[in-house]
C-alpha positions in Angstrom: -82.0 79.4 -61.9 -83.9 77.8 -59.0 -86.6 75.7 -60.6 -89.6 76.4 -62.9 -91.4 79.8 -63.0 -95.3 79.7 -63.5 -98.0 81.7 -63.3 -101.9 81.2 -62.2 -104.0 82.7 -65.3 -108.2 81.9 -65.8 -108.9 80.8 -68.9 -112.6 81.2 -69.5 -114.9 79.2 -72.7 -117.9 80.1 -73.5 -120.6 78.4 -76.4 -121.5 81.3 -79.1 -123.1 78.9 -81.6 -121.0 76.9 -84.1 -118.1 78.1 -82.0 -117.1 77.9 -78.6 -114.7 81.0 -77.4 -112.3 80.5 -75.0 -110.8 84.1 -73.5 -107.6 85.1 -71.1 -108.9 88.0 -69.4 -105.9 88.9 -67.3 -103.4 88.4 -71.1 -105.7 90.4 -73.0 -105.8 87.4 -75.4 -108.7 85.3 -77.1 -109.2 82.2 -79.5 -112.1 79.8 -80.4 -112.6 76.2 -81.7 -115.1 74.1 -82.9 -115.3 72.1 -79.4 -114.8 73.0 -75.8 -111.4 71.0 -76.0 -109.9 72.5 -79.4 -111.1 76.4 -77.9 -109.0 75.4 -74.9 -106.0 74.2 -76.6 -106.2 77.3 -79.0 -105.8 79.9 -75.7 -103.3 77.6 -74.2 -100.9 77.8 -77.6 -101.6 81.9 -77.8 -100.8 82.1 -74.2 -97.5 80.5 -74.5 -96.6 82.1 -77.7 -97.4 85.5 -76.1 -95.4 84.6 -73.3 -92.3 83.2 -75.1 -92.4 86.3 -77.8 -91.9 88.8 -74.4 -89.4 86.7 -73.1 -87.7 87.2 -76.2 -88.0 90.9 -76.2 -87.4 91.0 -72.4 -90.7 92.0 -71.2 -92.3 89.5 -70.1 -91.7 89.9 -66.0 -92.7 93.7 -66.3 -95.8 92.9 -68.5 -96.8 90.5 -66.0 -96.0 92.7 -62.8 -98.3 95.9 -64.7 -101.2 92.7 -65.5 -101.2 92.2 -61.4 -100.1 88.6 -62.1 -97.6 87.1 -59.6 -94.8 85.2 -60.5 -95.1 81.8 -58.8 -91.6 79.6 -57.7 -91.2 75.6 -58.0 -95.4 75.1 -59.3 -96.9 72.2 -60.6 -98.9 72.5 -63.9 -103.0 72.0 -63.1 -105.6 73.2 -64.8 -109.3 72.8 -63.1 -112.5 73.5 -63.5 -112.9 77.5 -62.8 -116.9 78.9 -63.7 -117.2 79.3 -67.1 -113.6 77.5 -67.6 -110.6 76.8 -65.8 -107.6 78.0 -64.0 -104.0 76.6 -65.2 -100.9 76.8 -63.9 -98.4 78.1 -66.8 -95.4 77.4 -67.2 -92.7 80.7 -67.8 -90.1 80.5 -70.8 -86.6 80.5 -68.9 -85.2 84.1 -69.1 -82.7 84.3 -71.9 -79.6 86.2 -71.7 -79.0 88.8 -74.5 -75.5 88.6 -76.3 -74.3 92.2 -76.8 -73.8 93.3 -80.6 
């Protein structure tokens, strides 16, 4: 394959007292933590373990196209500040080929 896939997804964090809650609108997915920092690292592990359990039921590209999220060539990983929270680049699991039982 050419180089590495990504994507462009917001993450947003908000404070709801003890907890701050850090969401994925575009995934559908949520976490929290007990800092801005740990509520970000939490959505950045369920992201990629939502994305690599599609790639390994060979969905991920078509739940991505139905989401509206575009499929980005050769990206570098950032992650800035975005309103409430930030947009990263993530990085796609590589596709994996399916051995035939």
């Amino acid at each position: 394959m050419g180089g590495k896939r990504s994507i462009r997804l917001v993450l947003d964090i908000r404070h709801e007292p003890p907890f701050y809650v850090s969401e994925c609108p575009q995934l559908g997915l949520a976490s929290s933590g007990d800092t801005e920092q740990e509520a970000l690292a939490n959505i950045a592990e369920a992201v990629v373990l939502y994305l690599d359990t599609l790639e390994e039921y060979g969905e991920c590209d078509a739940v991505l196209e139905r989401a509206g999220i575009p499929i980005i060539q050769d990206s570098v990983v950032i992650c800035e500040p975005h309103g409430q929270g930030y947009t990263a680049m993530v990085h796609l699991p590589e596709p994996r080929t399916r051995a035939l039982a």
